[in-house]
C-alpha positions in Angstrom: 3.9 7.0 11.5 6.4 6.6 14.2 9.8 5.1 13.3 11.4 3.3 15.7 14.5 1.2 16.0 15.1 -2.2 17.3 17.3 -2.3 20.1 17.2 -5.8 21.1 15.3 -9.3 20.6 15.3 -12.7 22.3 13.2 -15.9 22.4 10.9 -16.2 25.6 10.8 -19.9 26.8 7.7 -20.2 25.1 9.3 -19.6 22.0 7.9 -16.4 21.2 9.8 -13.4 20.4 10.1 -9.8 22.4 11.4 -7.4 21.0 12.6 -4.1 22.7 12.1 -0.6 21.0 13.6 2.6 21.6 11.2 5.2 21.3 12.4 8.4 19.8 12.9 11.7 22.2 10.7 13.0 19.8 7.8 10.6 19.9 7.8 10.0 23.6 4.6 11.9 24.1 3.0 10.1 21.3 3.2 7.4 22.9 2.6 7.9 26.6 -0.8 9.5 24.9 -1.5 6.5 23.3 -0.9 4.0 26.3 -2.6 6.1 28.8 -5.6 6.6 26.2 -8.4 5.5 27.9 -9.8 3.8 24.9 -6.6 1.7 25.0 -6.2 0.4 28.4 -9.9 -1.2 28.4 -8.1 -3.4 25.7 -4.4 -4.9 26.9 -2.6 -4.4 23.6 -1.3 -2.2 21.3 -1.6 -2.8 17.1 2.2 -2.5 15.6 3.1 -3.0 12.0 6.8 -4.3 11.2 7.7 -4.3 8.0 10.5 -3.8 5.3 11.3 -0.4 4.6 9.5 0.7 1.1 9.6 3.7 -0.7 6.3 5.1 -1.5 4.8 5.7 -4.9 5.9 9.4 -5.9 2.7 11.9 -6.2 2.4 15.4 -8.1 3.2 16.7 -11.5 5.4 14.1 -14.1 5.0 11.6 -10.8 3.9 7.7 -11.1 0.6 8.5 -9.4 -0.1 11.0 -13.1 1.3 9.0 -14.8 -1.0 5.8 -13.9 -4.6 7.9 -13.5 -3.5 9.8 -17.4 -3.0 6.6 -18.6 -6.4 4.8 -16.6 -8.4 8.0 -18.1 -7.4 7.7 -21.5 -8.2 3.8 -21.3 -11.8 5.5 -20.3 -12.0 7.6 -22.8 -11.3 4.9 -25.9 -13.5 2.4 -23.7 -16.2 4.1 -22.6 -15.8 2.7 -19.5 -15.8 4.2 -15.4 -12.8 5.4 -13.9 -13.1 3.9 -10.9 -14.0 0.3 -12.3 -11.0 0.5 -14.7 -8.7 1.1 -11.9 -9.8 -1.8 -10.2 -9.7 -3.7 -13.4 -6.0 -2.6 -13.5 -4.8 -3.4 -10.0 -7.3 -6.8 -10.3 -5.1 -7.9 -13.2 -2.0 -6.8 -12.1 -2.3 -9.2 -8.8 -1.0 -12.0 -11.1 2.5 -9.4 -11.2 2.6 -9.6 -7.6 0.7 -7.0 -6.6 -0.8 -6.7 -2.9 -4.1 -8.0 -2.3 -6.3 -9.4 0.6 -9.0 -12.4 0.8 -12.6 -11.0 0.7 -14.7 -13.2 2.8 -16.3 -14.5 -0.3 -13.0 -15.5 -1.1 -12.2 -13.4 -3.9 -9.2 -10.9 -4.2 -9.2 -7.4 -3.0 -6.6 -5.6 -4.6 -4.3 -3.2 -2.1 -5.2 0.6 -2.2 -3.4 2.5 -4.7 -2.8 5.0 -1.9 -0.7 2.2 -0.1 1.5 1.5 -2.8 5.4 1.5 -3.2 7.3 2.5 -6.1 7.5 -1.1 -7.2 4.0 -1.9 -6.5 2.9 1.6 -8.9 4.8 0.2 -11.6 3.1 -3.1 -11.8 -0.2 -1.0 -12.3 1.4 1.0 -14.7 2.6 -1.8 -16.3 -0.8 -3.4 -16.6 -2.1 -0.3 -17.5 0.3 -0.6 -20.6 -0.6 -4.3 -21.2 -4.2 -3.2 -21.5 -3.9 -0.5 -24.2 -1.6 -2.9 -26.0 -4.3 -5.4 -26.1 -7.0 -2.7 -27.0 -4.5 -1.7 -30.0 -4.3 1.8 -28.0 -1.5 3.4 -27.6 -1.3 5.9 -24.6 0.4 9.4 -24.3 2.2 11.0 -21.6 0.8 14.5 -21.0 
C-alpha cells in the first residue's frame, strides 16, 4: 500500500471535493505504471481508499491473531464443532460490538475478514470468543 499525504483540498463549484496528493519519490514509478497500465486507461479512473490510520491486528507467537484461533480451537474441541464455522459464528456475533461487516445481497451481514482487522476490531473477536466459553461454562487457556 502506498502512503501518501494530502497536500491540499478545495470545493469545485459543483460542490465536490479535490483533493491534491503528493506522491512519494519513492512510489513515483508505482504509479506512472499504474496510470499508463493499459488495463487502466480503457477505464477513466483510478480506485483509492482514504481512511483513518489503524493499526493492524498483531500476528505470530503470544500475538492477538494466536490468541483468537487457540481460543476458537479449543471452543472446537469442547463443541465438536468446524473451525471455520466457529470463526464465523465469532465475528457474526461480535458485529453487535461493532465489528465491520458488509450487506450480502440477500441482505444478511457479512462479517469483515479477520485478515483485515485492527487491533481494536481483534479484540472484539476475542472478546466474543470469551463471551462464548463463558456461556458454554468453558473456560479457555492461553498456550
Amino acid at each position: 500500500m502506498v502512503e501518501l499525504n494530502c497536500d491540499y483540498k478545495r470545493l469545485t463549484d459543483k460542490g465536490s471535493m479535490v483533493i491534491c496528493l503528493k506522491i512519494p519519490k519513492a512510489y513515483e514509478q508505482d504509479i506512472l505504471f499504474l496510470t499508463q497500465n493499459k488495463r487502466v486507461e480503457k477505464t477513466s479512473q483510478l480506485h483509492v481508499r482514504i481512511a483513518v490510520p489503524r493499526k493492524p491486528r498483531s500476528t505470530g507467537k503470544d500475538s492477538q491473531n494466536h490468541r483468537l484461533n487457540g481460543f476458537i480451537q479449543q471452543l472446537c474441541m469442547f463443541t465438536g464443532d468446524d473451525f471455520d464455522a466457529m470463526k464465523m459464528e465469532v465475528k457474526r456475533r461480535a458485529i453487535k460490538r461493532g465489528y465491520p461487516f458488509k450487506t450480502a445481497l440477500g441482505g444478511g451481514p457479512v462479517p469483515q475478514s479477520e485478515a483485515d482487522s485492527s487491533m481494536v476490531e481483534c479484540a472484539m473477536l476475542i472478546d466474543e470468543v470469551e463471551a462464548v466459553a463463558a456461556f458454554l461454562n468453558f473456560t479457555l487457556r492461553e498456550e
